[in-house]
N, C-alpha and C positions, 0 to 999 in steps of 0.2 A: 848393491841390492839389485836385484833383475826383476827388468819391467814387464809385466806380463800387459801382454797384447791383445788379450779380449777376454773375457769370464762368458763361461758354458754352463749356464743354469738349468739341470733336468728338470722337467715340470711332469711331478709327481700329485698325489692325491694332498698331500698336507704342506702348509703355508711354511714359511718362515718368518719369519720376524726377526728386523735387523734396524739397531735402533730403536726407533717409535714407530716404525712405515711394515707395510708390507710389503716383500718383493717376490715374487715369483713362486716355485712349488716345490719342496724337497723329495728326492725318493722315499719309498715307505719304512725303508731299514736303514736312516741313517741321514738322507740326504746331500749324496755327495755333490759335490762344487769340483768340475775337474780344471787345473789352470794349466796351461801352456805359455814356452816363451817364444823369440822368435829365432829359434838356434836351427841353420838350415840342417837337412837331412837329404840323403840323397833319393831321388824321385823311380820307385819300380819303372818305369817306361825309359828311363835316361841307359841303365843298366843292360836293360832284353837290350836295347840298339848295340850298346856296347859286345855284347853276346853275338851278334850277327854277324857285324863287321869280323870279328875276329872269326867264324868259321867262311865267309866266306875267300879271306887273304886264304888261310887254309887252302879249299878249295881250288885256286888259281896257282898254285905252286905242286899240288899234287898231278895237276893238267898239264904244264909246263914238263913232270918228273915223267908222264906216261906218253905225250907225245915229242918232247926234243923238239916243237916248233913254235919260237918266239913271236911268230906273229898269229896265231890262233890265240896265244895264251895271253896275251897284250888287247888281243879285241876284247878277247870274255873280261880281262881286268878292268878294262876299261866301261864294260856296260855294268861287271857288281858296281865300279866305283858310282855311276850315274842313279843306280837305284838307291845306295846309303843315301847319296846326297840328297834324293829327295824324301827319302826318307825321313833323314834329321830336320829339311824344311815342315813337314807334315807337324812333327811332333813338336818342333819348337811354334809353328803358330796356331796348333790346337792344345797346346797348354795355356793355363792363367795364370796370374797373378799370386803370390800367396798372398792371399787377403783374408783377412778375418769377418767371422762371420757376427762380432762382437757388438756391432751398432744395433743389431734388432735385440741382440738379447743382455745389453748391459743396462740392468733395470734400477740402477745406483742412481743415473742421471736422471731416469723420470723421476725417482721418489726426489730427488732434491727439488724438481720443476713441479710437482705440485704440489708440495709445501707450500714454499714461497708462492705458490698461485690463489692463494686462499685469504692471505695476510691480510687481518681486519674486514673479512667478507663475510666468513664463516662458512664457505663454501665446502662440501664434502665429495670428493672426487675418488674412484673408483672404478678399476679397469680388469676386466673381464674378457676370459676367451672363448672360444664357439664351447665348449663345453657349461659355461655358466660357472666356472674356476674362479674363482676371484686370484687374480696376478699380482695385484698394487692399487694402495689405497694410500691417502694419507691419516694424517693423524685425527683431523675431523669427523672424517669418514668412523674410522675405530669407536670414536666415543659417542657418536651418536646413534651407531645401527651393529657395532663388533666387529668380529670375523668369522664367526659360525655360520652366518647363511648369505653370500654374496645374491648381491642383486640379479636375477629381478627376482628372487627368491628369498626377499628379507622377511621378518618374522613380522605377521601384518593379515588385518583381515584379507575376507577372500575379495572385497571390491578393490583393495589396495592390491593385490596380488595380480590381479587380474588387467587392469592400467598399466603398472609395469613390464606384465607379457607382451604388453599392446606397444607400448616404446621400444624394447628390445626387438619384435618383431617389424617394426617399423623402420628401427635405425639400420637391421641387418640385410631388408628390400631398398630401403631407401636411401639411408647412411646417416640418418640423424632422424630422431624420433623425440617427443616431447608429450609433457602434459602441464598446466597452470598449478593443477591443487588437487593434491589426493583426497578422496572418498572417505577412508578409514578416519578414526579421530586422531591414532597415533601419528598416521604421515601426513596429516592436511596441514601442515604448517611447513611442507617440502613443496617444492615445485622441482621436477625432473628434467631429463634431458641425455640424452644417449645419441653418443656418436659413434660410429664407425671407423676405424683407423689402422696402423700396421702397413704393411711391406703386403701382405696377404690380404686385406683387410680381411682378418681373423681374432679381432680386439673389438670391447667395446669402450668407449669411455662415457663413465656413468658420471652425471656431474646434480650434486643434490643443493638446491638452493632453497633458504630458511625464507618462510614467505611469514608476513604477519596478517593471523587472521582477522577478518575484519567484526565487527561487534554493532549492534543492533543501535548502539546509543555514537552518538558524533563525538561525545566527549570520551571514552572510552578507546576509539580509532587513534591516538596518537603513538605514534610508533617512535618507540624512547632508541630502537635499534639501528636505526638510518641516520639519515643526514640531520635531521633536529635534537638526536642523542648526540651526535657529535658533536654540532653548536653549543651546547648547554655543556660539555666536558670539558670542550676547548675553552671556555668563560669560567671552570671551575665552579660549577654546580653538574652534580651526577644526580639522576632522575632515575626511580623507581616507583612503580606502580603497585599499590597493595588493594588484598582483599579488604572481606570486613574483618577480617579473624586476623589481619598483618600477615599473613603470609601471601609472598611476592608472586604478582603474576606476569609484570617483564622489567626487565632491567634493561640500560643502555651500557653498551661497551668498556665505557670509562669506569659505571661502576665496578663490573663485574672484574675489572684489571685490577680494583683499590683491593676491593673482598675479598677474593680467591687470587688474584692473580693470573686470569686468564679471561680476556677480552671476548674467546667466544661461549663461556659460562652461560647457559640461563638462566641456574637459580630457581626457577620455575617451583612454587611448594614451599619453599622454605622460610621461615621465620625472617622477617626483617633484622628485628631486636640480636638474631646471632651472631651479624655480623659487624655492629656497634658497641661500644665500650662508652661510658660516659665515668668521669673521675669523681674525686670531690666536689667541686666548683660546679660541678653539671654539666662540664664541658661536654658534646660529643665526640668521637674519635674512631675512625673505622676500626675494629678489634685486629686487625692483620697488621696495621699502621703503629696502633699501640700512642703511648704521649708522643713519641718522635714524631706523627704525622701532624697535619694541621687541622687546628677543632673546627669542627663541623655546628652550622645554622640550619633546623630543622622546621623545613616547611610543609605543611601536609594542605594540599588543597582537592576539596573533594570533588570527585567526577560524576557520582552519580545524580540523575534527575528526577526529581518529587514525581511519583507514579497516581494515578487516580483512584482514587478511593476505593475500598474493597477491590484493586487488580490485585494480581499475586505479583508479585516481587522479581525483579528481572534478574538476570545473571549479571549486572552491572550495578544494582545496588551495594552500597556501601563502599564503593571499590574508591581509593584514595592515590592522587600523585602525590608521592615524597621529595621532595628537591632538597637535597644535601649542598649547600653551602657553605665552600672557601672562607674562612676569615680574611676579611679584607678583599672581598668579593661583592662587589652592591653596592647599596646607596653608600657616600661618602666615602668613597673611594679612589675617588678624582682626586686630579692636582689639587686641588681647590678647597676639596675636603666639600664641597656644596651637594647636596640633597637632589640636584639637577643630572649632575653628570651620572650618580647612581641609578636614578631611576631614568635616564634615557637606556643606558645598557640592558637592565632591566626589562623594560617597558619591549625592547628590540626583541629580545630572549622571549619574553612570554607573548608576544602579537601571536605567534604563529600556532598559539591553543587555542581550541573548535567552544572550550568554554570563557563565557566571558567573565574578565578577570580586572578587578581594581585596586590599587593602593589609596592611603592616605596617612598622613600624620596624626599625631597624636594629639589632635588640637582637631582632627577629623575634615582638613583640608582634602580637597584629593591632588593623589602625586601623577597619577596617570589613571589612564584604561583603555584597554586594549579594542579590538575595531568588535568583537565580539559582545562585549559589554556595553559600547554604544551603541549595536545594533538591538541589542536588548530592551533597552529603556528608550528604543525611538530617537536618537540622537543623532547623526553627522561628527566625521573626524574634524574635529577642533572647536566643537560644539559644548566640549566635557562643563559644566557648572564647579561653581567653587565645591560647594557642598555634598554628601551625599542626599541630604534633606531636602535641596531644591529640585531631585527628581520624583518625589513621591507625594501625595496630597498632602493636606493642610493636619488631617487628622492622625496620620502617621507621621509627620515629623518629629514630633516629643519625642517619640519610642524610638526611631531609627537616630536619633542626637545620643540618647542616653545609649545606647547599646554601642555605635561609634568609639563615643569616651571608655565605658566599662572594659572593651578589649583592647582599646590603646593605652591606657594608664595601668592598669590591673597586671595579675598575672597572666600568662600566654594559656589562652585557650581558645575553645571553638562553638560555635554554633550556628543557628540559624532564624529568624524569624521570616512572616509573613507581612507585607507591604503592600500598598498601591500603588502602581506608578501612574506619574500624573499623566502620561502620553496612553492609558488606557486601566482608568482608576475602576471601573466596572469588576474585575479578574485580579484578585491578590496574587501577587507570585512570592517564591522563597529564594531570599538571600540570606548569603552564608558569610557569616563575618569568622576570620580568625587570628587571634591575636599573634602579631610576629615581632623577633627580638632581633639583634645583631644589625640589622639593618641600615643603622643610621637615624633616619627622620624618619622611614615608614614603619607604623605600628600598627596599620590594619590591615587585612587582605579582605577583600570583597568579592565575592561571586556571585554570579547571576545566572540562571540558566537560562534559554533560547525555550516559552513555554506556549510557544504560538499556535502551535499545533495540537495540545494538552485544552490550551483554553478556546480554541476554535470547536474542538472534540465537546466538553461540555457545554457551549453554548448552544450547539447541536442536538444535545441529549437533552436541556432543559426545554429547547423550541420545542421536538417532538413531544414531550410529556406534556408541556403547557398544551399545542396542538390537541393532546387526546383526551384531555379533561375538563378544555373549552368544548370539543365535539358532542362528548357524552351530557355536558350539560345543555349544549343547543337542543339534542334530544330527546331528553327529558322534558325542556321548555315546550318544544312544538308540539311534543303528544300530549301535553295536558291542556296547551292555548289550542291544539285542535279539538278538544272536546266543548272547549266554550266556544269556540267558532260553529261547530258543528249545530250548537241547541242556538246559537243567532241566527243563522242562518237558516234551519229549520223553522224559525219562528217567523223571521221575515215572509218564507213563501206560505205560509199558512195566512199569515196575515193579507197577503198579494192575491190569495184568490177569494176572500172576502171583501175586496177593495176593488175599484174600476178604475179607470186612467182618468183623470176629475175630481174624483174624490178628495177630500181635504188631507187627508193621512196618505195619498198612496206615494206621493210623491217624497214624505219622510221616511217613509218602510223602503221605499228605493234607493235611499240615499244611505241607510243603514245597513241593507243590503252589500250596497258597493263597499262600503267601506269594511266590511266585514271579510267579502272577496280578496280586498288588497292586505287585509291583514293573513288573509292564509296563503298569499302569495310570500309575504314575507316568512310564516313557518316555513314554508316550501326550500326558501333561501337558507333559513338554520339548516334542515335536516339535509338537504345538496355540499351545503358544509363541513358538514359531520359524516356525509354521505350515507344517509339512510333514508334520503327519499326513495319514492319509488320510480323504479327508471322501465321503461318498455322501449328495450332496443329494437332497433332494425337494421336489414344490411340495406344501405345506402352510399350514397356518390356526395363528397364535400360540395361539388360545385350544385348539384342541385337545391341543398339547403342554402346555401349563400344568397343561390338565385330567390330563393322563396323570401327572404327577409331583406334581401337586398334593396326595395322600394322604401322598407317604414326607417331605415338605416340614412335612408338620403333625405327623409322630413327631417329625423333629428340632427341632423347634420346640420341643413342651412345652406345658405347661397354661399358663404366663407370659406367652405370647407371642400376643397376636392374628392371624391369617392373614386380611388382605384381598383380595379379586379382584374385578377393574370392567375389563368391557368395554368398547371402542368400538363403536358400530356401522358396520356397511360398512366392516371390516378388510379390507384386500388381501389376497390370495397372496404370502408370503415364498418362495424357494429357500434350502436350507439341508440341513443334515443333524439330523435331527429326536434323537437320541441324542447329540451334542455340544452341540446346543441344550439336551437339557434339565441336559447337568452344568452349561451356563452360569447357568442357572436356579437350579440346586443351590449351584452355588459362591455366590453373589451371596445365595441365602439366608441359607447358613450363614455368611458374613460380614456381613451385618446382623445375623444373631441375636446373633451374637460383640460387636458393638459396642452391640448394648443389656443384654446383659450384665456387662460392663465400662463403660459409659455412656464411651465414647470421648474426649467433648468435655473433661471433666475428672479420668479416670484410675484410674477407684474405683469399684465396686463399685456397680451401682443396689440401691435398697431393696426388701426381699422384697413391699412395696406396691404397689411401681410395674409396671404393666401395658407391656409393650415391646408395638411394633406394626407389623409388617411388612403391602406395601401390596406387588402385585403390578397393575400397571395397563397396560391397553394404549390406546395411541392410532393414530387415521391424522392424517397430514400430506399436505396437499397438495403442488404444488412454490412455488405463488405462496405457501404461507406460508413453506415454506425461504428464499425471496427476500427474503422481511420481517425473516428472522435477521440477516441482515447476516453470516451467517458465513462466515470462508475456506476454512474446513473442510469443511464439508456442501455438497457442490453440489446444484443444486438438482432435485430427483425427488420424484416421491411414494415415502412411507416410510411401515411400519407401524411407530410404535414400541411399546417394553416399556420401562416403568419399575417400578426398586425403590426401595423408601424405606422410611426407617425411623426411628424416634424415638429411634434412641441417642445421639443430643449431637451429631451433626455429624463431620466431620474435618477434623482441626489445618491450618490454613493451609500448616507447613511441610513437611505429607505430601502434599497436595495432588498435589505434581509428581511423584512418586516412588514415586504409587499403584500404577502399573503395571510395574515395573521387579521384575526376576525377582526371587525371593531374599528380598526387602524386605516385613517385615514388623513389626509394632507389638505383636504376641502375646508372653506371655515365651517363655523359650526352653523348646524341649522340644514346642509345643504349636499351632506353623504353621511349615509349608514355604516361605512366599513365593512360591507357583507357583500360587493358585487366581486371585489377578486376571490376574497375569500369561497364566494360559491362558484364561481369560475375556477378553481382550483379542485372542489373537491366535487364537481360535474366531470369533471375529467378522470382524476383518481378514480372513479369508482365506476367509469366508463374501461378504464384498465391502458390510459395514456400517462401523457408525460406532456408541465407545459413549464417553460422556463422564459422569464423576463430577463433583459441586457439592452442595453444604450447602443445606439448608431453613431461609429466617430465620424467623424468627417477628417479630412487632409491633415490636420493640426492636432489630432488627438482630442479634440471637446467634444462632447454627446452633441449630438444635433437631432434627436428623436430616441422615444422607445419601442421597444419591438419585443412583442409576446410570441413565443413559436412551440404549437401544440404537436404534440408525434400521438397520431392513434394511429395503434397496429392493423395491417391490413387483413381484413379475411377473408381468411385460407380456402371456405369452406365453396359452397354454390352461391349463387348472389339471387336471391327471388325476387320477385316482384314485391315494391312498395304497399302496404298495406295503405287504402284510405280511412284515415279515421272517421267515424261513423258510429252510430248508436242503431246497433242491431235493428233491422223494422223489423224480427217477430216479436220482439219484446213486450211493441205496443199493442201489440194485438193479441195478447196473455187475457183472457178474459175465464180462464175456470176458476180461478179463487185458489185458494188453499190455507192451510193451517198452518198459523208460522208459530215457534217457539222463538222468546225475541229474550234476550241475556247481555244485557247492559248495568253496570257498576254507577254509572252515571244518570242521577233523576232527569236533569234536562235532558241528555243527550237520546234517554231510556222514554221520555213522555213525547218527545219531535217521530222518533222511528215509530213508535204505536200509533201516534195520529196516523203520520203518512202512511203506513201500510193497511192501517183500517180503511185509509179515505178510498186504497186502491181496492178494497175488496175482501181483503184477507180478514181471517178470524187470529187474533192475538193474545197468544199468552205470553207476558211478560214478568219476567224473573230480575232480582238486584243482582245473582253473586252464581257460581256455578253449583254449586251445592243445590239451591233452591230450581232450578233447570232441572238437576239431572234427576230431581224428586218428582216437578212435573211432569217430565217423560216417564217417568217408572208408572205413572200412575196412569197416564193415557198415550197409549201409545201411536195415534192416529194422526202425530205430524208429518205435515208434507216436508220443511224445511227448520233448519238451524240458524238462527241470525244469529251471530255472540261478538261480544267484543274480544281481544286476545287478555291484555293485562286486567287482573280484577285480584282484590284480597280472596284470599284463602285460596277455592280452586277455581284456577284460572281456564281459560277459553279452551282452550288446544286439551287438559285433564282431562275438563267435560266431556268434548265431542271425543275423545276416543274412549271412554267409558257409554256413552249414547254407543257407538259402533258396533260396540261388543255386541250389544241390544239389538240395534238395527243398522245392520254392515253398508247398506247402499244409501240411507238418509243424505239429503246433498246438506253440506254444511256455506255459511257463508260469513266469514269474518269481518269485523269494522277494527279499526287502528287506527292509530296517529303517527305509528310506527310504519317505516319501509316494508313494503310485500316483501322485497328482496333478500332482507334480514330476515324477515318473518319466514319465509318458505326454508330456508337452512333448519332453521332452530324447530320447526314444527314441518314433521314427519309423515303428515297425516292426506293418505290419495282420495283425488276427488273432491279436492277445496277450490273457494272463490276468495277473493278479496276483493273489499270497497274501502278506499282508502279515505281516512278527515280530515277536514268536515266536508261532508257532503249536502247537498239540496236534499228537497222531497222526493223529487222526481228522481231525481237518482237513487235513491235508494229503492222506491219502486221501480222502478226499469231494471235495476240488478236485479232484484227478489226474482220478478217477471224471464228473467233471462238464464237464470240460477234454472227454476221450476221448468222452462220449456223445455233445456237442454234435459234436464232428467225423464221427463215426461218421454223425450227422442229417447235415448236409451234405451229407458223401460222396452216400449213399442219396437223395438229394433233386436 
């Protein structure tokens, strides 16, 4: 047979196909393959030489025939013979070798080198020339992308199309190009990769690598395709993952070799059930295997996680792993035949699932569980209890006993109920029992999901609801306890200026007074709560308000108690209302001072030794160090903050969450309200900051103090001058009278404002309801001003005065509430209003009248 010496492949427009592979390009009519052997032939340049020589001997004997002198004809012989000579040197060492040119173009031995280069990878490899030709591919290559459109030109959206230009054009400047994960849906499960190569570098080599994509749920993430599908094949259990409808969404290796016969299969879509056979007996049997194979144990354990209530349904719901189990695979399998050596194999095999995963007998011992399942239920490795009963309360043990037994004795099924674990009985979670055969001793599977973040999420969503339906009730309370406050308090100074300092009664109407004052302090405390008091901000400097309360902060303190203050420098302008600020200051004191007096952290009493230490400190923050927080909370602005701290032991982990919540309180009884964080909390919010509590470790990791730290945003705007509070002096000196229209729902609150304003001068018409108002203006239209309250049955404050408007467009109007101005001004519409907020004294309500009337009076005149 004769050995040919190299193969000459034309690279034409259309492939070949040789084998399974592709290799190289045939002509358009036919595709010739030309073969040569190596039979020599004689060389055109060996011949011409041959040609010369012989005309020049010629030559030298015809010179010899015309001149008859042997030494002329002897020189010239002599100079052709020097020039052949070098001649024949010329040509013999500027010829080459005959070598074949067959190493770049015998494309036999690449297709065999990337075959074998793929083996159990699943790697798909393909090689292209500067024209975008597809040359050679292997067999992977074909069944997952063809041979119709060679890369980077495979059939694929335009973002996928476009990633692969970027690789080719990269590999072809650079000489290898790359990408992790295509765009498109069809190739994001490839990761790329293009090299550069050849004699020319005029080749690319396109190398496609199957990525697994990752999935929103942890249990979901286990890739049956890698090195854990191989563990589980090499043990003889083949792992499949199904939807909820049983059709497969990945298979490992092992199985895909049992069912089709070919390791890089994915199966992807296809019915589980087609590839199964089960006999009489119920054996199962892979349908390719037939009875000759060995009967398979069918395990389904479910991956998906119990979703919150009314969510939509995830793309990982229902989705189940199937574990096909060897007979004579698993418990009782050992030398021994003992229930040990099974489920230690076992127990090896399944540690390495993100779900946590338990056995037991049939008698509902347990045999194991994996580190996932004892992270589940709060437990430590080697912590597992006999039972499953002894992780769950008192009141679900019955149910979680009998449910045990039913799928360990019974026939093989599955489900799931709802349990408390005793390590956090507050939060049912859902475990999934399923009954499993062949095994040996183990007859239950147990699952647990990881619901930390599910039940963190709802305890979140109930604070804030509870949050906003305590809120709306504190303001409901404080506007209705502000109208009785309002008619005590109006009673009291009526009584006070009938009364002298001496008098028998004056000193009980003063004392009634007071205490009716601290009761609308306390309203004040609900609606700062709830955040619907009224706030009258200002732009202002932190350290100036510190300074202002910083003296009545050191009475309460005591000689015990150290009082620290440390400025930043270049503190921003805060907006705020500078008198809520400083009770938030007060509150947050007097609850430090309280927890180093009690030393919080442990319950008792500090020693009359110990020096307690309150720290009052401000900071700026920029926004790029807010960014550096990582927090979801704090967006990111510049902020001036205040922090307090304090050395009384920290607080308790389990008050943590529950610091701010109205009512709630750690004090004994008798000796706190529960309402100082809580309106420190929503003094804040409604200032438009942020105030977060945390523990001070010390070296050893224990709390050694609390620390509250306020972020108010700095403002942007100009900074003016502090206004001083003050009560107008023209007010006092309002001496023309006028004609008020007075519209109160409330008899007491409606009979205190008609004394007080008659006392000042005014003539008064007062009305119960808006209705009965807007009849007496119709009827006389000769008021100077509007006094109403806002809420009232039927037509309420705000209907009235803008029907009064229509009437009389400039009347000045002036509102009473119980309700925040600041709520009040959004929701009512209406230019040219005052608000007095309740309860109010006499005098205050005449000095607003007084103040209301002047201001219009200026207008008018202006």
């Amino acid at each position: 047979m004769t050995r040919l010496s190299h193969v000459i492949v034309r690279a034409k427009a259309n492939t070949i196909l040789i084998g399974k592979s592709v290799i190289g390009n045939s002509a358009e009519t036919g595709g010739d393959i030309e073969l040569s052997t190596n039979i020599p032939a004689a060389k055109p340049g060996s011949l011409l030489l041959v040609g010369v020589a012989a005309a020049l001997v010629l030559s030298a004997v015809l010179l010899f025939a015309a001149t008859s002198d042997g030494l002329i004809t002897g020189v010239y012989a002599g100079g052709l013979v020097v020039l052949l000579m070098g001649a024949l040197a010329a040509e013999r060492f500027s010829s080459k070798p005959a070598t074949t040119e067959v190493a770049s173009h015998d494309w036999s031995v690449t297709v065999a080198a990337i075959e074998t280069s793929d083996e159990g990878t699943g790697e798909a490899i393909a090689i292209t020339d500067r024209a975008n030709r597809l040359v050679c591919a292997n067999q992977a290559f074909i069944q997952a992308f063809g041979t119709e459109s060679p890369p980077p030109l495979l059939d694929a959206e335009r973002p996928a199309l476009a990633a692969l230009n970027k690789v080719a054009r990269s590999a072809w400047r650079d000489g290898e190009g790359e990408i992790d994960e295509m765009d498109d849906s069809d190739l994001r499960q490839w990761g790329v990769r293009a090299t550069r190569a050849g004699r020319g570098d005029d080749h690319l080599i396109w190398r496609f690598e199957r990525k697994i994509v990752a999935s929103p749920s942890d249990a979901a993430q286990v890739d049956l395709t890698g090195a854990f599908g191989g563990v589980l094949s090499r043990a003889g259990i083949e792992a499949v993952i199904t939807g909820p409808d049983g059709s497969i969404r990945s298979v490992g290796a092992g199985f895909a070799e049992r069912a089709v016969g070919d390791r890089a299969a994915t199966l992807v879509g296809q019915p589980l059930v087609s590839f199964l056979r089960a006999d009489e007996r119920e054996r199962i049997f892979f349908a390719r295997e037939g009875r000759g194979g060995t009967p398979q144990t069918l395990i389904d354990v479910p991956l998906s996680e119990p979703g919150l209530a009314g969510a939509p349904p995830s793309p990982e719901d229902g989705a189940t792993l199937m574990l096909l189990v060897d007979s004579g695979v698993g418990i009782g399998s050992g030398w021994d035949g003992s229930a040990q050596a099974g489920v230690a194999q076992l127990e090896a095999l399944l540690a390495q699932l993100p779900l946590g995963l338990a056995m037991t007998d049939r008698d509902g011992r347990f045999l194991f569980g994996n580190e996932a399942f004892l992270r589940s239920v709060g437990k430590r490795e080697g912590e597992l209890p006999a039972f499953p009963t002894d992780l769950v309360v008192r009141e679900d043990k019955g149910a979680l006993s009998d449910a045990v037994r039913r799928h360990g004795r019974g026939p093989a099924s599955r489900g799931d109920m709802a349990v408390r674990l005793s390590s956090q009985p507050e939060e049912p979670v859902s475990m999934g029992l399923a009954g499993v055969r062949g095994l040996g001793e183990a007859a239950v599977l147990l699952s647990l999901a990881d619901s930390s973040e599910e039940t963190q999420l709802k305890r979140q969503v109930a604070q804030a609801t509870k949050m906003q339906a305590v809120g709306q009730l504190a303001g409901g309370v404080a506007h209705d306890f502000n109208n009785v406050l309002t008619a005590i308090i109006g009673t009291c100074d009526l009584m006070l200026l009938r009364h002298t300092p001496g008098d028998s009664d004056y000193d009980d109407i003063q004392q009634i007074r007071a205490n009716s004052n601290r009761a609308a302090s306390l309203t004040r405390q609900l609606l700062a709560f709830s955040r619907q008091q009224t706030l009258r901000p200002e732009i202002l400097q932190l350290p100036d308000v510190i300074s202002e309360v910083g003296p009545l902060i050191k009475r309460l303190l005591g000689e015990k108690i150290d009082y620290l203050i440390q400025h930043d420098r270049n503190l921003g302008p805060v907006r705020a209302d500078p008198q809520q600020l400083e009770q938030v200051i007060m509150n947050l004191a007097v609850n430090a001072r309280d927890a180093i007096n009690m030393n919080g952290a442990h319950g008792r009493m500090r020693k009359e030794s110990a020096q307690g230490r309150i720290s009052l400190l401000t900071r700026s923050v920029k926004s790029h160090e807010v960014v550096k927080f990582g927090s979801e909370i704090l967006p990111a602005a510049d902020y001036t903050v205040l922090i307090v701290q304090d050395n009384g032991g920290g607080i308790p982990a389990k008050v943590l969450p529950k610091l701010f919540e109205p009512f709630f309180t750690t004090k004994e009884q008798g000796k706190g309200t529960g309402l100082g964080l809580s309106t420190v909390y929503g003094i804040i919010k409604q200032s438009g900051g942020f105030i977060f509590a945390d523990n001070v470790m010390n070296a050893s990791g224990r709390p050694m103090g609390a620390r509250f730290t306020i972020y108010l945003p700095v403002h942007a705007g100009e900074t003016p001058q502090r206004r001083k509070v003050a009560v107008p002096e023209a007010s006092s000196d309002w001496s023309a009278g006028g004609k008020v229209l007075l519209v109160e729902d409330e008899d007491m609150v409606r009979a205190v404002a008609e004394r007080a304003l008659a006392r000042a001068g005014y003539q008064i018409t007062a009305c119960s309801d808006g209705e009965d108002g807007l009849e007496a203006i119709s009827k006389d239209s000769d008021f100077d001003i509007v006094v109403s309250d806002v809420v009232m049955p039927g037509m309420d404050g705000p209907a009235m005065v803008r029907a009064i408007r229509e009437m009389h467009p400039h009347i000045p109007v002036l509102f009473m509430s119980g309700y925040a101005e600041e709520a009040l001004r959004k929701d009512i519409d209406i230019p040219n209003m005052h608000f007095l907020p309740k309860p109010f004294s006499v005098a205050a309500i005449s000095d607003k009248v007084a103040m209301v009337m002047q201001e219009a009076k200026a207008a008018q005149d202006a």
